[in-house]
Phi, psi and omega in degrees: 000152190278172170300111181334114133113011149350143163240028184255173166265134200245153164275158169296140185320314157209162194263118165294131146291118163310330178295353192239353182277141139359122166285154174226134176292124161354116164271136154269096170294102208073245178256332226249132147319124180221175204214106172262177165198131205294134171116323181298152188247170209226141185253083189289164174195123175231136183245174174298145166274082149211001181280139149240153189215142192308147163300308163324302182279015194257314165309285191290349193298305186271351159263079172000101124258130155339132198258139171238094165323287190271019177265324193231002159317328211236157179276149188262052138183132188310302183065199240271301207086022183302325176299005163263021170238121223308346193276331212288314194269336150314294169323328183279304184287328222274322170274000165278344195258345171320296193235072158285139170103318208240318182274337205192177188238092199265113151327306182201142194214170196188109179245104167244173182309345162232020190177147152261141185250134152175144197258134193209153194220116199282167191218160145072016189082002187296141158272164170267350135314283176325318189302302201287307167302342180279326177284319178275328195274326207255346181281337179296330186274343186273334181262350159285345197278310198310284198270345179076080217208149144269169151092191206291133140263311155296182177250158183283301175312154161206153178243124193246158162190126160330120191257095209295333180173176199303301190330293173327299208297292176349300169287267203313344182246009147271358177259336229259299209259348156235040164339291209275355162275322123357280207286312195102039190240342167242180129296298184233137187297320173328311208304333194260124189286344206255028182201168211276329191320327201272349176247042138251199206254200175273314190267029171076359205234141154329136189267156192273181182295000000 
């Protein structure tokens, strides 16, 4: 297992097929179905509560229907936008990567101005609800104390989808890290201060020490 609190981004100890996992019944969260399974890794995305995102692709997200990436990943309307401000996103990254290596394996992250991406792989029995309430609950309270702001930071809903093989993990942690070229916010993903995207290499590989 990798080191407590790294800030690189690590691959899983090993890669599952869910399809080769125990079945497991849909948990519900909120309105929406999500389907865990242990040992499996997973490709997430959590927004500002002022985001929307269609219903429909919200819908197959959380029952895993195959993902058309560049059709339905991202939300279709901006909102506050509080994560565009470098300490708020900073603060964000800082707490996803607090226990890499010991709770989860986070592979890729991606903090943009109104929603995060990241592909994780819980370790040790962990769920990945937990990881994700843990994640939401202390940075909403820590970025309202920041800007000084009350009331909701987050959407209650997060949306997962299982990650099926090397190939998938691969596509999800290459769509993860080039968010903000997508968005029109880089050039290059290395460019974006808020994502595992700035430790590869030219050729997409961890860049070394």
């Amino acid at each position: 297992m990798t080191t407590r609190h790294s800030k690189k981004p690590e691959l899983p100890d090993q890669l599952i097929d869910p399809r080769s996992a125990p079945f497991a019944e849909p948990m519900f969260r909120g309105n929406l179905p999500h389907l865990y399974k242990p040992g499996c890794s997973y490709f997430v995305t959590f927004c500002l509560f002022d985001v929307a995102w269609p219903r429909k692709i919200a819908r197959e997200r959380a029952l895993n229907k195959p993902l058309d990436l560049a059709r339905s990943s991202e939300p279709r309307s901006s909102g506050s936008c509080l994560l565009k401000d470098p300490d708020v996103a900073r603060l964000v990254e800082d707490a996803l990567l607090f226990f890499q290596g010991d709770r989860y394996a986070l592979s890729a992250w991606c903090v943009m101005p109104n929603h995060v991406h990241a592909v994780v792989t819980p370790y040790d029995g962990r769920s990945l609800l937990e990881i994700l309430h843990s994640w939401k609950s202390f940075t909403a309270h820590r970025i309202n104390t920041l800007l000084g702001r009350r009331g909701r930071v987050w959407q209650q809903e997060s949306f997962d989808h299982l990650v099926r093989s090397p190939d998938s993990f691969e596509v999800f942690v290459t769509y993860t890290e080039n968010n903000p070229v997508a968005a029109g916010l880089v050039s290059d993903p290395r460019e974006w201060p808020f994502s595992s995207g700035r430790f590869r290499g030219s050729e997409g590989l961890p860049a070394g020490d």
